[in-house]
VMD Tcl script that builds the backbone (N, CA, C; Angstrom):
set m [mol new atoms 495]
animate dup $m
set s [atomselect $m all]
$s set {name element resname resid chain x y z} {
  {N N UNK 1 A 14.640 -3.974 13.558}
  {CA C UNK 1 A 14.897 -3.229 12.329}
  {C C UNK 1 A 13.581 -3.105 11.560}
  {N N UNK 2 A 13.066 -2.158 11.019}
  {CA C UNK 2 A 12.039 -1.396 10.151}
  {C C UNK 2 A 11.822 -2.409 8.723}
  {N N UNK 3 A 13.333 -2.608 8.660}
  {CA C UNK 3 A 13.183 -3.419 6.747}
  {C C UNK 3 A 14.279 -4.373 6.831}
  {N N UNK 4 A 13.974 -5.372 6.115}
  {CA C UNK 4 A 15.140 -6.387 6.061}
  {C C UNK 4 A 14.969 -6.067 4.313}
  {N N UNK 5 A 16.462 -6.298 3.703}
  {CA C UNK 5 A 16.968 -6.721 2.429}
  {C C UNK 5 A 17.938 -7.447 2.331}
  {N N UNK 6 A 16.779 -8.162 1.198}
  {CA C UNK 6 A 17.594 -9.339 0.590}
  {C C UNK 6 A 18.661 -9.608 -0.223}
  {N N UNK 7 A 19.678 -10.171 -0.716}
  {CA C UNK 7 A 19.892 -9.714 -2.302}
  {C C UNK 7 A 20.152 -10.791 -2.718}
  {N N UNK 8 A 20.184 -11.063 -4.276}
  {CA C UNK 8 A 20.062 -12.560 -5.293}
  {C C UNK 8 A 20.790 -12.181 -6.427}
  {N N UNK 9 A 21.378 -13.217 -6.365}
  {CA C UNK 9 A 22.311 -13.222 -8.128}
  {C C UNK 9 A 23.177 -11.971 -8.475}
  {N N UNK 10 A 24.003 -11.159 -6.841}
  {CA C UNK 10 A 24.643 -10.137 -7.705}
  {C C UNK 10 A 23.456 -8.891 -7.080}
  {N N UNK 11 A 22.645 -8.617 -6.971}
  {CA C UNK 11 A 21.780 -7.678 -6.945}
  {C C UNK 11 A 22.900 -6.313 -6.141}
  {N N UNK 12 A 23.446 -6.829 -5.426}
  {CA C UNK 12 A 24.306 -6.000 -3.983}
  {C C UNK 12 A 25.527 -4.999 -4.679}
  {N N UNK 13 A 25.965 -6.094 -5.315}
  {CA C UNK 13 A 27.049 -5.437 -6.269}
  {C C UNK 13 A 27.085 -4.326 -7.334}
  {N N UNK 14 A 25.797 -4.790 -8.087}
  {CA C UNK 14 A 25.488 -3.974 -9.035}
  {C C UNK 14 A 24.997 -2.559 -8.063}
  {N N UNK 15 A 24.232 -2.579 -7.032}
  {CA C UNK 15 A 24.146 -1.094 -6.475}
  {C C UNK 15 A 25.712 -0.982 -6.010}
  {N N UNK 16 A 26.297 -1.622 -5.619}
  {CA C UNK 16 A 27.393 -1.038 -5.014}
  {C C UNK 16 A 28.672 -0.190 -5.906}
  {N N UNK 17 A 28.340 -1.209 -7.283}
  {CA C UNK 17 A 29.054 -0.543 -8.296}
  {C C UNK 17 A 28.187 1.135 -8.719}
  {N N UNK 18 A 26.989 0.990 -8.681}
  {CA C UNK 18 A 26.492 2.279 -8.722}
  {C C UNK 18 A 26.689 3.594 -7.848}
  {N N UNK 19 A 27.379 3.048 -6.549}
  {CA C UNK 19 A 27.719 4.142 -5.435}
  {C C UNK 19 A 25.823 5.068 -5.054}
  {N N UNK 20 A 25.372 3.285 -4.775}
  {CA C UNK 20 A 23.877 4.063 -4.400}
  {C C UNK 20 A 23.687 2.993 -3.181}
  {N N UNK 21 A 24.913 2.546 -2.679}
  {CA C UNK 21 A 24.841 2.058 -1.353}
  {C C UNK 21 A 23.528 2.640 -0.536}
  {N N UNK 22 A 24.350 4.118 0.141}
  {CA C UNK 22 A 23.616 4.915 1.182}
  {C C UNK 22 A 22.390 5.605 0.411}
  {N N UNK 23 A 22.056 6.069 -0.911}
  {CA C UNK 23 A 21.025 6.440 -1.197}
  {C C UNK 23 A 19.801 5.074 -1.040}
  {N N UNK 24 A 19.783 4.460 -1.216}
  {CA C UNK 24 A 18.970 2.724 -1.195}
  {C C UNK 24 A 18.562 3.240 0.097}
  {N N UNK 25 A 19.775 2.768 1.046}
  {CA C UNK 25 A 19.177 2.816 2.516}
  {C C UNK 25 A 18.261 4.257 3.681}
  {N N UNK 26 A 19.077 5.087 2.616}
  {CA C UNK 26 A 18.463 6.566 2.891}
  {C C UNK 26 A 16.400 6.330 2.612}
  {N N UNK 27 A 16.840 5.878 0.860}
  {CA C UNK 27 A 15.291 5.769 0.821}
  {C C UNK 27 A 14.258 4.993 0.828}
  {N N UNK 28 A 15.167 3.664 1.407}
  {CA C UNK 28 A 13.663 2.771 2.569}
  {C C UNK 28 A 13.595 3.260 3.491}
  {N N UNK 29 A 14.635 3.631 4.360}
  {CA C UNK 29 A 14.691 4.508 5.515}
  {C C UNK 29 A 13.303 5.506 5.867}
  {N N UNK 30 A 13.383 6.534 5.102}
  {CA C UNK 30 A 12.233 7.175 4.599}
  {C C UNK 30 A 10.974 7.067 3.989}
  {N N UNK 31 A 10.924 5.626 3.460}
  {CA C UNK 31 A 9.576 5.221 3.111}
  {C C UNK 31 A 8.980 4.470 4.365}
  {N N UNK 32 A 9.737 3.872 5.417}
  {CA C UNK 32 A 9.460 3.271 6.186}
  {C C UNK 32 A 8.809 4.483 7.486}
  {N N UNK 33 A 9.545 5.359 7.386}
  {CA C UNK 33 A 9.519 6.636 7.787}
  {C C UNK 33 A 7.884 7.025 7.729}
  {N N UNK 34 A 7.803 7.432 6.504}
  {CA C UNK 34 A 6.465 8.157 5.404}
  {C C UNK 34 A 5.268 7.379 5.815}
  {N N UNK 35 A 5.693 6.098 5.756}
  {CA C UNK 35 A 4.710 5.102 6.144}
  {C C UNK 35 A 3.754 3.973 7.003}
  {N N UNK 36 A 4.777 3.987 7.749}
  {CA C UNK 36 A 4.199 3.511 9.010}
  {C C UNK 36 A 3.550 3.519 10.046}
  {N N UNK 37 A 2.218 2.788 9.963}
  {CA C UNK 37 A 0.705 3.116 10.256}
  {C C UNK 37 A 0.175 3.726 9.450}
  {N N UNK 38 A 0.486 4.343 8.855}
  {CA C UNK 38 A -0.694 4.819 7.693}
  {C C UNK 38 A -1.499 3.519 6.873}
  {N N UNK 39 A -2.787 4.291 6.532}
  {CA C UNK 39 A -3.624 3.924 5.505}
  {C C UNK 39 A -3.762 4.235 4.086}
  {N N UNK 40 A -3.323 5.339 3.688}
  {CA C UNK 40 A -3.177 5.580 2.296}
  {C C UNK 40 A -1.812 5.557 2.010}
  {N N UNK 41 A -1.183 4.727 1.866}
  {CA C UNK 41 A 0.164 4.393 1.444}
  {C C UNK 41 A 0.471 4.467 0.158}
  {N N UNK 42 A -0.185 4.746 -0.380}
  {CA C UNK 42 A -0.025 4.735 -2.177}
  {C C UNK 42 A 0.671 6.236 -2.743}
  {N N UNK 43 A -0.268 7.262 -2.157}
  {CA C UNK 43 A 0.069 8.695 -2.634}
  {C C UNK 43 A 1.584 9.024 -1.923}
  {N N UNK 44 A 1.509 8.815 -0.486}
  {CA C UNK 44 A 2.636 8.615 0.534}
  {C C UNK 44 A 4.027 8.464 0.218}
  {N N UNK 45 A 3.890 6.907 -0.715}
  {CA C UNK 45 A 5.145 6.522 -1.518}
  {C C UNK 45 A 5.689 7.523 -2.573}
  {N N UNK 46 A 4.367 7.421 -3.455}
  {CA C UNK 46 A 5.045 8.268 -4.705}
  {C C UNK 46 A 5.734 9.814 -4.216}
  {N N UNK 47 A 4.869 10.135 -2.821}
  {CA C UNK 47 A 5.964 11.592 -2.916}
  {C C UNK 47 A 7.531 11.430 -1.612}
  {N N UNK 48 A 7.329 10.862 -0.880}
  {CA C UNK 48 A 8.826 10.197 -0.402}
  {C C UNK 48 A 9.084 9.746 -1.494}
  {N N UNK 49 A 9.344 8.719 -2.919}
  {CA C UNK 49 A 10.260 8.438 -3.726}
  {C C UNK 49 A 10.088 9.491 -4.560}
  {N N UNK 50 A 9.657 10.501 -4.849}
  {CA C UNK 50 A 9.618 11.868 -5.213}
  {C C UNK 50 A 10.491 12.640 -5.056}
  {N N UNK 51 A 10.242 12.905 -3.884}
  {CA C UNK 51 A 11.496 13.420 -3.062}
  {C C UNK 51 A 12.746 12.985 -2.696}
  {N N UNK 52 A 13.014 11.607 -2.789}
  {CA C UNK 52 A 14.229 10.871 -3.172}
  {C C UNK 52 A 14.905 11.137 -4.061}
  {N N UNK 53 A 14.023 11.323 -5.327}
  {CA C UNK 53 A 14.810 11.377 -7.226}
  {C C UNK 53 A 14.575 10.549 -7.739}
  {N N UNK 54 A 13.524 9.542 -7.301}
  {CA C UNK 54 A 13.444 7.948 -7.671}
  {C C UNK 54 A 12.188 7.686 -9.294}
  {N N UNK 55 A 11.862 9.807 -8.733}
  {CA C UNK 55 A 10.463 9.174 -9.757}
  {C C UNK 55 A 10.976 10.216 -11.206}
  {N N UNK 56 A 12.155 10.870 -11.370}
  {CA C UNK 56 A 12.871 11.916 -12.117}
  {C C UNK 56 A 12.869 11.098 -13.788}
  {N N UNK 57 A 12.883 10.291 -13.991}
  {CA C UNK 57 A 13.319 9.620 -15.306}
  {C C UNK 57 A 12.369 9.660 -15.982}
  {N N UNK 58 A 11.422 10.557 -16.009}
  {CA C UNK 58 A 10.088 10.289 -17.068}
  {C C UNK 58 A 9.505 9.444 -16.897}
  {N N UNK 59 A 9.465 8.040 -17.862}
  {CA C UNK 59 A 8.666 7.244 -18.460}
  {C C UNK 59 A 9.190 5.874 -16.909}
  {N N UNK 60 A 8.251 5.430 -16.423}
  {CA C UNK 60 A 8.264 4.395 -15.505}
  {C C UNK 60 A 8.020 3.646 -15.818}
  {N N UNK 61 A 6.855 3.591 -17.336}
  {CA C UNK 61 A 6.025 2.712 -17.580}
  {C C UNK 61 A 7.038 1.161 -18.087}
  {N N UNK 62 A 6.041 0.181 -17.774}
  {CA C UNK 62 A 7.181 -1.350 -17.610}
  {C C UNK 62 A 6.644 -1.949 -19.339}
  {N N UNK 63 A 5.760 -1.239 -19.474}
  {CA C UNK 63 A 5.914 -1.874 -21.356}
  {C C UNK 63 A 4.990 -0.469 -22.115}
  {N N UNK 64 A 5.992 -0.120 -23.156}
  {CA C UNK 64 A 4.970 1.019 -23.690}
  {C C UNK 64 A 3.771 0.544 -23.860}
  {N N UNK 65 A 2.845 1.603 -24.139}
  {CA C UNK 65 A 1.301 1.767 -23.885}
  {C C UNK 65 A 0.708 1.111 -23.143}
  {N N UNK 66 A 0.902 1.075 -22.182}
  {CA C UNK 66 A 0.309 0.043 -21.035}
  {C C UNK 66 A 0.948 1.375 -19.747}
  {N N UNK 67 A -0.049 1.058 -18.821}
  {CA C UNK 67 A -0.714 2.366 -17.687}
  {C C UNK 67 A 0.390 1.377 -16.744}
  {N N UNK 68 A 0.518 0.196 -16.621}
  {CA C UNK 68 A 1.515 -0.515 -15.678}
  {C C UNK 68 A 2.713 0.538 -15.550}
  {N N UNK 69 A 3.380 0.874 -14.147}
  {CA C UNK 69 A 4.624 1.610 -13.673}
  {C C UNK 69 A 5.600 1.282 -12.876}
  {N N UNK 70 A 6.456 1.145 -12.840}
  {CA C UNK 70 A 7.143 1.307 -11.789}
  {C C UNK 70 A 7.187 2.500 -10.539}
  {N N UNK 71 A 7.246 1.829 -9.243}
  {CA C UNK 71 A 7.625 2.547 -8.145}
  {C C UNK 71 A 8.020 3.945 -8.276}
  {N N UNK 72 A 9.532 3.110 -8.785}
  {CA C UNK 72 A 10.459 4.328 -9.116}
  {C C UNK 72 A 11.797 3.774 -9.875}
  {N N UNK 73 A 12.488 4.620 -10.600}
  {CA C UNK 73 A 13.748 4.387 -11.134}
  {C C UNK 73 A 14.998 5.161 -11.136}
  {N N UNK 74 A 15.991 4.564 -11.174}
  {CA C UNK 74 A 17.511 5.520 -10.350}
  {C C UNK 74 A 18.759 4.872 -11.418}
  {N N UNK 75 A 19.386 5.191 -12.389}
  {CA C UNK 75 A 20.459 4.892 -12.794}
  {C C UNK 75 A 20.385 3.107 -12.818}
  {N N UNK 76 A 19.356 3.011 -13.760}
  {CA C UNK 76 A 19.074 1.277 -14.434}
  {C C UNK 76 A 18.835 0.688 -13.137}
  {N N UNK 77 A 18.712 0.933 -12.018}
  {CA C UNK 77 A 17.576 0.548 -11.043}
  {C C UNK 77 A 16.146 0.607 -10.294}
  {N N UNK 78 A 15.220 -0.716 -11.188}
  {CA C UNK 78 A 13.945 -0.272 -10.629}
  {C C UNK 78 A 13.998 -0.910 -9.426}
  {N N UNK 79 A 12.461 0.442 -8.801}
  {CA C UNK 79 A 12.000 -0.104 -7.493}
  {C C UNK 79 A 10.655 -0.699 -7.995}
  {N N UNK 80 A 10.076 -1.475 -7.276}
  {CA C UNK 80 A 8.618 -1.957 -7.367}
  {C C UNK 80 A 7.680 -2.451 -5.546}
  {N N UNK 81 A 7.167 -2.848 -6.032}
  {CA C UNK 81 A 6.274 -3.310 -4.160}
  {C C UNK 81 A 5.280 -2.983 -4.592}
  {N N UNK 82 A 4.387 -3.613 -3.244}
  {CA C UNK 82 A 3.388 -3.487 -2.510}
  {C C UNK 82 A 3.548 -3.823 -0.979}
  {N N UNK 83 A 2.645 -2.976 -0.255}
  {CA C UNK 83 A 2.802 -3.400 1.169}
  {C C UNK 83 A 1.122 -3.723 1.276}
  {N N UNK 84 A 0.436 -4.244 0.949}
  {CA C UNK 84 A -0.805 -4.622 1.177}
  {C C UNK 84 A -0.877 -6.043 1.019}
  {N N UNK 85 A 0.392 -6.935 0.407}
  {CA C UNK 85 A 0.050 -8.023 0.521}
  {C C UNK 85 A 1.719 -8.991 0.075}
  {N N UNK 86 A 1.888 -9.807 0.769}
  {CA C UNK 86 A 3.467 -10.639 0.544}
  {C C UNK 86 A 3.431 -11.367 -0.419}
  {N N UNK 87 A 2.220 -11.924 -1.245}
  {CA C UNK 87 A 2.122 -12.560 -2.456}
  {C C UNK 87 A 2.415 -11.842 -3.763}
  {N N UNK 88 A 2.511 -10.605 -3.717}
  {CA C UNK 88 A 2.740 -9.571 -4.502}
  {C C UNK 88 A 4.452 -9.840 -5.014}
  {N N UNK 89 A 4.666 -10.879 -4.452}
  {CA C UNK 89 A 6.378 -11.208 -4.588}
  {C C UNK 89 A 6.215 -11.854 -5.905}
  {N N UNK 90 A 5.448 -12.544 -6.542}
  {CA C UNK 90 A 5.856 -13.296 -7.599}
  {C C UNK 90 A 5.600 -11.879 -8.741}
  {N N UNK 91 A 4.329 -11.098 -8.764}
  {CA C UNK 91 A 3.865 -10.788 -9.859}
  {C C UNK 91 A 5.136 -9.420 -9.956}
  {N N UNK 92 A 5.557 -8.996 -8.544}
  {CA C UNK 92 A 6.574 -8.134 -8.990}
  {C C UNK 92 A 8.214 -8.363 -9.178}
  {N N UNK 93 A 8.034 -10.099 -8.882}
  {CA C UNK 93 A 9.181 -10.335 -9.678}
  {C C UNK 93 A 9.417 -10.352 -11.043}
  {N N UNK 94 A 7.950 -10.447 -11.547}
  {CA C UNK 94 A 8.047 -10.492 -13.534}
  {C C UNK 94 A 8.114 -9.359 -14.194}
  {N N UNK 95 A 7.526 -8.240 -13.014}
  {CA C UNK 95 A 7.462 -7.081 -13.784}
  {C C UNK 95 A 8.718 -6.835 -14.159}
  {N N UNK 96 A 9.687 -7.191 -12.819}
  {CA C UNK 96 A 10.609 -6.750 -12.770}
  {C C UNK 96 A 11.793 -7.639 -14.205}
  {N N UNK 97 A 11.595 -8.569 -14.065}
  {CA C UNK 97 A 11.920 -9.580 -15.422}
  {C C UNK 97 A 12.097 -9.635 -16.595}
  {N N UNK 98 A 10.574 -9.161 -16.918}
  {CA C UNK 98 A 10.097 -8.630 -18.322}
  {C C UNK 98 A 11.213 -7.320 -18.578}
  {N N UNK 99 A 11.360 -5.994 -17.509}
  {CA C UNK 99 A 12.094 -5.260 -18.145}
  {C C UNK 99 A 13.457 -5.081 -17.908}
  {N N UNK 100 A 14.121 -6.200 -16.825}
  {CA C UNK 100 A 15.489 -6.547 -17.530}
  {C C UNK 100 A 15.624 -7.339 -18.611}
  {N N UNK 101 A 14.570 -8.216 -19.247}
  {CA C UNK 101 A 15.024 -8.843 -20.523}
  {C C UNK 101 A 15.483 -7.919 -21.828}
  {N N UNK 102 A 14.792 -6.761 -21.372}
  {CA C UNK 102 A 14.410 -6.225 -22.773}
  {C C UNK 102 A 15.514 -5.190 -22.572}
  {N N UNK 103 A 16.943 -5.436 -21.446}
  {CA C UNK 103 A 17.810 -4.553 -21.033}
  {C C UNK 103 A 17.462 -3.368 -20.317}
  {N N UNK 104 A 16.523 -2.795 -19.892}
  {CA C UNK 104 A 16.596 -1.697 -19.919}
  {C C UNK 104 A 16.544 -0.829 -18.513}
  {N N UNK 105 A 16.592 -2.124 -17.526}
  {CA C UNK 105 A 17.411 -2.287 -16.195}
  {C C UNK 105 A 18.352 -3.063 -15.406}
  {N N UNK 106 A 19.520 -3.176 -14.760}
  {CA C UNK 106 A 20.203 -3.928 -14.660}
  {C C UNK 106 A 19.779 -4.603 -13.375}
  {N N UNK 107 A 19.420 -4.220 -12.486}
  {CA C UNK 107 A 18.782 -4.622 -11.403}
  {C C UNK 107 A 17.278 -4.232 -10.490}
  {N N UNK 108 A 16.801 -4.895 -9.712}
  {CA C UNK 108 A 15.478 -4.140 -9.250}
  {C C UNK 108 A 15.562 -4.349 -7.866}
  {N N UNK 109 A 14.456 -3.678 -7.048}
  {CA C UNK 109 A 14.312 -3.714 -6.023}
  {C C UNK 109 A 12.772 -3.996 -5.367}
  {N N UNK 110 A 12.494 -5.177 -5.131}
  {CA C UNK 110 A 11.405 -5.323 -4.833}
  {C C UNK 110 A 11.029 -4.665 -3.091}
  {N N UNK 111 A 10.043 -4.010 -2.742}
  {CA C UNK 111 A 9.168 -3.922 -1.461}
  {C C UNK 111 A 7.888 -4.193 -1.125}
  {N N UNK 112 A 8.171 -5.233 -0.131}
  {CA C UNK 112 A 7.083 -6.235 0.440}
  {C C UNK 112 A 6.881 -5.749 1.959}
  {N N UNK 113 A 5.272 -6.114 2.188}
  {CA C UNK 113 A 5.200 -6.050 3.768}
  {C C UNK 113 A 5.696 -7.811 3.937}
  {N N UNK 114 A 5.716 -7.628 5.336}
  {CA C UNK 114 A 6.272 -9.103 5.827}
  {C C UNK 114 A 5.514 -9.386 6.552}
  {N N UNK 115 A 4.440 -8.770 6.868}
  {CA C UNK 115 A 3.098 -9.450 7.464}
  {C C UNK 115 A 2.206 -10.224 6.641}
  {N N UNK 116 A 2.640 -12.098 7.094}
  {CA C UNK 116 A 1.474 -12.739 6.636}
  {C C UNK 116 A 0.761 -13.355 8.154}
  {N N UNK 117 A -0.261 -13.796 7.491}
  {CA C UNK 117 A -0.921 -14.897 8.318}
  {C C UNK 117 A -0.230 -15.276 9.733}
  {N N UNK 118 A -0.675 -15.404 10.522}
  {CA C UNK 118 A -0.040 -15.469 12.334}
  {C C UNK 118 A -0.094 -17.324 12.231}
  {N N UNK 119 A -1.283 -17.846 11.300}
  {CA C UNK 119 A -0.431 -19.134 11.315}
  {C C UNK 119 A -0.354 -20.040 10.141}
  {N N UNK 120 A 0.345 -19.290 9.275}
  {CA C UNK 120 A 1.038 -19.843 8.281}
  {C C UNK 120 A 1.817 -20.891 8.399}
  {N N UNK 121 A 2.090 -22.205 8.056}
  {CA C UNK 121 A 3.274 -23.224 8.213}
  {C C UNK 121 A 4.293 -22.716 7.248}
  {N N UNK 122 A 4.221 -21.622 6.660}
  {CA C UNK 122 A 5.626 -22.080 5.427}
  {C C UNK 122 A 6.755 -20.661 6.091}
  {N N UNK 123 A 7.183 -21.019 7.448}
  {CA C UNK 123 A 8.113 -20.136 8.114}
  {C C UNK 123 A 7.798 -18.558 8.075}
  {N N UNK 124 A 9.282 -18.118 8.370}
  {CA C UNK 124 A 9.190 -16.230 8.511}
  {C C UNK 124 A 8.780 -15.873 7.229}
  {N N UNK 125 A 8.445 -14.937 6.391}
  {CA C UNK 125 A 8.539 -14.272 5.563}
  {C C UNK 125 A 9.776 -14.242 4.642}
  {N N UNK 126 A 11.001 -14.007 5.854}
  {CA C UNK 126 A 12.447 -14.231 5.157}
  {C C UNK 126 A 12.928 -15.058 4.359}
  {N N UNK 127 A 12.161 -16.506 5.314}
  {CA C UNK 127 A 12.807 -17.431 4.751}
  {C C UNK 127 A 12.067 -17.927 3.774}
  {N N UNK 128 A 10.466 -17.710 3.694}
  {CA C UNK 128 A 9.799 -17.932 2.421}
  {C C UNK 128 A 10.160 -17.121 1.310}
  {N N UNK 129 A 10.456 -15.884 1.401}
  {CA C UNK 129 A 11.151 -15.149 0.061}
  {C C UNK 129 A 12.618 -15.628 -0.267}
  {N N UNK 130 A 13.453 -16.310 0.377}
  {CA C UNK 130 A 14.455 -16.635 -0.341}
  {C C UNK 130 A 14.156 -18.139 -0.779}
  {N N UNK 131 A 13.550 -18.683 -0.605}
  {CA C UNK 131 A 13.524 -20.343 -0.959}
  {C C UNK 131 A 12.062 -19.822 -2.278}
  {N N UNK 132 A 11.304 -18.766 -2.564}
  {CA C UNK 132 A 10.815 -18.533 -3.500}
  {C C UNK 132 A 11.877 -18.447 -4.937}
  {N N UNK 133 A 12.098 -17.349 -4.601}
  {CA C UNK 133 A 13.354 -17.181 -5.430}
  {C C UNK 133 A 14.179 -17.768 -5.748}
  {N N UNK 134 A 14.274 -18.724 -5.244}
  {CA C UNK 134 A 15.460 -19.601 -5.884}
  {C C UNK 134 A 14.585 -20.782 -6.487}
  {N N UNK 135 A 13.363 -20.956 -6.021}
  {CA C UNK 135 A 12.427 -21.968 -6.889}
  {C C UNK 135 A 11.876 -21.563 -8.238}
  {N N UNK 136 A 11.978 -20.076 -8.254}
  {CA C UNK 136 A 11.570 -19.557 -9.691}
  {C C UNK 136 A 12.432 -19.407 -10.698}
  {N N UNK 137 A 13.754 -19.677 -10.004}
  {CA C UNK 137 A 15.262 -19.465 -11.097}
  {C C UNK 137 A 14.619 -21.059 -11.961}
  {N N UNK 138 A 14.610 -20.763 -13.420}
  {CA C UNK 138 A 15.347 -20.084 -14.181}
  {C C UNK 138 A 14.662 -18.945 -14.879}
  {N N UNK 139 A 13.088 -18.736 -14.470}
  {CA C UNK 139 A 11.901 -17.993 -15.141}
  {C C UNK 139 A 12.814 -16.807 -14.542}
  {N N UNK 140 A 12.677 -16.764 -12.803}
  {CA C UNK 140 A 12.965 -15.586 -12.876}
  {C C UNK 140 A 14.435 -15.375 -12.313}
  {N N UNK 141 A 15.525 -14.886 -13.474}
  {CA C UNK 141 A 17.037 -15.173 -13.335}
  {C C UNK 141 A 17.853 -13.618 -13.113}
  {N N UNK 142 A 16.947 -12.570 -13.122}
  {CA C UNK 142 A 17.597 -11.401 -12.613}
  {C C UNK 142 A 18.197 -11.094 -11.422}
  {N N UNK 143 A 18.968 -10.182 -11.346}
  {CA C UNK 143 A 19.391 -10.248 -10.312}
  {C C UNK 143 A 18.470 -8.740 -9.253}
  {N N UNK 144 A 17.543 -9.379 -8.064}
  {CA C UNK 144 A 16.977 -8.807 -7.324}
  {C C UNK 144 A 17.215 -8.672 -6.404}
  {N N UNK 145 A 17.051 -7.698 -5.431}
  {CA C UNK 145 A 16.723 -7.508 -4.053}
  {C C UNK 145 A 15.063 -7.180 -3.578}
  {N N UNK 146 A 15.193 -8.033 -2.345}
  {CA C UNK 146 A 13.808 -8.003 -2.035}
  {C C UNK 146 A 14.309 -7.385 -0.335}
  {N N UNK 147 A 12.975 -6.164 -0.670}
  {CA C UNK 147 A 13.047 -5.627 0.870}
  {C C UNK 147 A 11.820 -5.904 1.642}
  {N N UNK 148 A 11.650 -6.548 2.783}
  {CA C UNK 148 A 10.470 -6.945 3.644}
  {C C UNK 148 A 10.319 -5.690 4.573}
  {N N UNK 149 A 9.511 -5.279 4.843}
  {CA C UNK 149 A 8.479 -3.791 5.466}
  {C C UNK 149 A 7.711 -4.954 6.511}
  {N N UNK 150 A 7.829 -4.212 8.102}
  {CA C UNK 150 A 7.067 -4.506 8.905}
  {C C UNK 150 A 6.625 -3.217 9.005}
  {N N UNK 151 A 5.222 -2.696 8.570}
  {CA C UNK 151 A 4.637 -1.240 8.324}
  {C C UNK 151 A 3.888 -0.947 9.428}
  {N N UNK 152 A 3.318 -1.852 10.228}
  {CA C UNK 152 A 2.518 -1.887 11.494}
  {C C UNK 152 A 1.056 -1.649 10.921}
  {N N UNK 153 A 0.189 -1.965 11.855}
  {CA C UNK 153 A -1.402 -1.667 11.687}
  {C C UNK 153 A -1.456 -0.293 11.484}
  {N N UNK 154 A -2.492 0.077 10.479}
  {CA C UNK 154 A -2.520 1.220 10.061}
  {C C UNK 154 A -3.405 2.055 11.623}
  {N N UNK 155 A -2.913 3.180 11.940}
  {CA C UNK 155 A -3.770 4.044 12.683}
  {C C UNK 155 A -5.010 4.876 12.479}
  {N N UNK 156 A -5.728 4.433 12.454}
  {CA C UNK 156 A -7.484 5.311 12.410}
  {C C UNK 156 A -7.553 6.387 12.886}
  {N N UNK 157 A -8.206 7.710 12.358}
  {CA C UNK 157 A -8.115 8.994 12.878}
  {C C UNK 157 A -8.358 9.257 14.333}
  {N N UNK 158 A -9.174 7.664 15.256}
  {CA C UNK 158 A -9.463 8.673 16.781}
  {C C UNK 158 A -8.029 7.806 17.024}
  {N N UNK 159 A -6.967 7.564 16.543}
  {CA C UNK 159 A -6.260 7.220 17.303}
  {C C UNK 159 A -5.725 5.461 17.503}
  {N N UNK 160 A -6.992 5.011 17.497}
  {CA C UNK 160 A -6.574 3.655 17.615}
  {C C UNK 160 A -5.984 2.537 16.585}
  {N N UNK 161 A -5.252 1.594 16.703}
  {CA C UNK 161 A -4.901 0.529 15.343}
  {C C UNK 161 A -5.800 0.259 14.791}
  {N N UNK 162 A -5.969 -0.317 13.248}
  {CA C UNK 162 A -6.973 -0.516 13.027}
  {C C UNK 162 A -7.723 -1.851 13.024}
  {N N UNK 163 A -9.096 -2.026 13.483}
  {CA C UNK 163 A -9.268 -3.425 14.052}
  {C C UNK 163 A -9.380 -3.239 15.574}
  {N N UNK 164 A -8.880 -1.800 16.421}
  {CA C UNK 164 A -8.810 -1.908 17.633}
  {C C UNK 164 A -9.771 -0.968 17.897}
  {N N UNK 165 A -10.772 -1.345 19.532}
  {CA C UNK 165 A -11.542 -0.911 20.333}
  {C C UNK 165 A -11.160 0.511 20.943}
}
mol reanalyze $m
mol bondsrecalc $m
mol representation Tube
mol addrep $m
């Protein structure tokens, strides 16, 4: 499978009560799609969640006057991520934090690559993002989903992975 998701505290429900089941999966589907092997993943995203409806709500921004954004947003659900790095799990769990405190999302959706280190001791990816999360309850008490991205080595224009001969 392309993406694993997680869900915490309720996260599942609240989309499910939204009837954005199949849109969710439609649009990792498609980012996974948009993205895999690529190198400029940044512009990539914003127009697959573009083209989703994800980026339609105006204002993304996660605290007025501040350039900080969200991904994308869908009926009081943010998205957030990075796929350049799996540590990116804590700082986009606060983003995500900060703006359910202040109400003004009911749930989020984090996206992570799941490529760390080949020899890491602290297990899969999987199982380090759920034993995170539950070590950060009570700071961080929203209810999230975290999606892990195996994006693959990006491909270089003659063709080859990158890093490869």
């Amino acid at each position: 499978m392309p993406f694993e998701m997680l869900h915490f505290r309720g996260s599942d429900e609240i989309i499910k009560a939204k009837n954005l089941e199949r849109d969710i999966k439609a649009t990792l589907s498609y980012v996974d799609d948009a993205l895999y092997g690529s190198i400029y993943r940044g512009e990539l995203l914003r127009q697959a969640l573009d083209e989703m409806d994800w980026r339609e709500n105006g204002s993304l921004a996660i605290l007025d006057g501040r350039r900080h954004a969200f991904k994308g947003l869908k009926q009081s659900i943010a998205l957030e991520g990075s796929f350049t790095s799996y540590e990116y799990l804590w700082t986009g769990l606060f983003r995500l934090q900060v703006v359910f405190d202040k109400g003004r999302i009911e749930t989020g959706i984090l996206m992570l690559t799941s490529l760390r280190s080949e020899i890491s001791s602290l297990g899969t990816s999987r199982d380090l993002a759920i034993a995170e999360v539950e070590m950060l309850y009570p700071t961080i008490s929203m209810p999230v989903s975290i999606v892990l991205f195996n994006m693959g080595s990006p491909i270089i224009s003659n063709g080859t992975k990158n890093g490869g001969d």
